[in-house]
C-alpha positions in Angstrom: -99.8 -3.6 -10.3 -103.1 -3.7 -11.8 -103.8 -0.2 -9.5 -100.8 1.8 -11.0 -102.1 0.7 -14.5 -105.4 1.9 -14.0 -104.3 4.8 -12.2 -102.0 5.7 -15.3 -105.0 4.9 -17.6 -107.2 7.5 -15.6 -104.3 10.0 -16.1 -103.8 9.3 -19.8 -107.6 9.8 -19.9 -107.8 12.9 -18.2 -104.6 15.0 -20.1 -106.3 13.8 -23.7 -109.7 15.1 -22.9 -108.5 18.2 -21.3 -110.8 21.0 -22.0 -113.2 18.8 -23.3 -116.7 18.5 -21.8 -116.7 14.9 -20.4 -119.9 12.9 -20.6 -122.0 11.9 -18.0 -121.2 8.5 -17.3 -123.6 6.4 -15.2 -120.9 4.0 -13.8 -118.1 5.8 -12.3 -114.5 4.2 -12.7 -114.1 3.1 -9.6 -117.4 1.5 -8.9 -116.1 -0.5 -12.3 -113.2 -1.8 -10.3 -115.4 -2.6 -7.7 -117.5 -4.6 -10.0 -113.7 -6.2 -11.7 -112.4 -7.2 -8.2 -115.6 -8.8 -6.9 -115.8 -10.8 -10.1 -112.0 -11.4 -9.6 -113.0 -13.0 -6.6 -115.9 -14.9 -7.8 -113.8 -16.7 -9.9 -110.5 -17.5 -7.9 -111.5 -21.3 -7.0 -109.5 -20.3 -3.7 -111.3 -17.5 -2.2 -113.4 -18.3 0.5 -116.5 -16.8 1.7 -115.4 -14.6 4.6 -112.8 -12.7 2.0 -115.4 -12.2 -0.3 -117.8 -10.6 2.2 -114.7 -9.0 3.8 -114.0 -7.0 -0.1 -118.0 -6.3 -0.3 -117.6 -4.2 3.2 -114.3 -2.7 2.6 -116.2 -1.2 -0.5 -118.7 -0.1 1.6 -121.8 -2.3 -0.4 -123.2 -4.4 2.5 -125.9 -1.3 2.9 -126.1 -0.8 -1.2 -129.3 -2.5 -2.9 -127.2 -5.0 -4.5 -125.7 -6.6 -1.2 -128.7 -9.4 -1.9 -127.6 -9.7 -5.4 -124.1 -10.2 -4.5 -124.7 -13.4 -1.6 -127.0 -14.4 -4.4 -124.1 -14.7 -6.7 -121.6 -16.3 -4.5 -124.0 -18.6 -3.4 -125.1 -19.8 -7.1 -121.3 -19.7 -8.2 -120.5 -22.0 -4.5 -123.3 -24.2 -4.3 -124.9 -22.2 -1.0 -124.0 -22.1 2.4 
């Protein structure tokens, strides 16, 4: 659900600033739903380890710089493993 909103939002988005020059932005918006959904998962209590690392590939980040950053996270917010 949360998809079709923010797909609706992007659309909404685009037909205001038609013909508009858009800023650069340094975070695009679908790297910020990366960032929502790994946070998402960081703080279901029910998520385990393997589908969090399972989300992190599927969005391609287990070669991006922050791959450390991210175990780092899970294991501070876990205690380790």
């Amino acid at each position: 659900m949360a998809d079709k909103d923010d797909s609706f939002d992007d659309l909404r988005a685009e037909e205001i600033s038609r013909g508009r020059r858009q800023p650069v932005k340094a975070i695009t918006r679908e790297r910020q739903r990366q960032i929502r959904r790994i946070a998402q998962l960081l703080a279901d209590p029910n998520c385990k380890e393997e589908t969090y690392l399972e989300v992190i590939h599927a969005f391609g980040l287990q070669d991006a710089p922050e791959y450390p950053e991210l175990l780092a996270l899970w294991r501070k917010r876990r205690g380790g493993s």
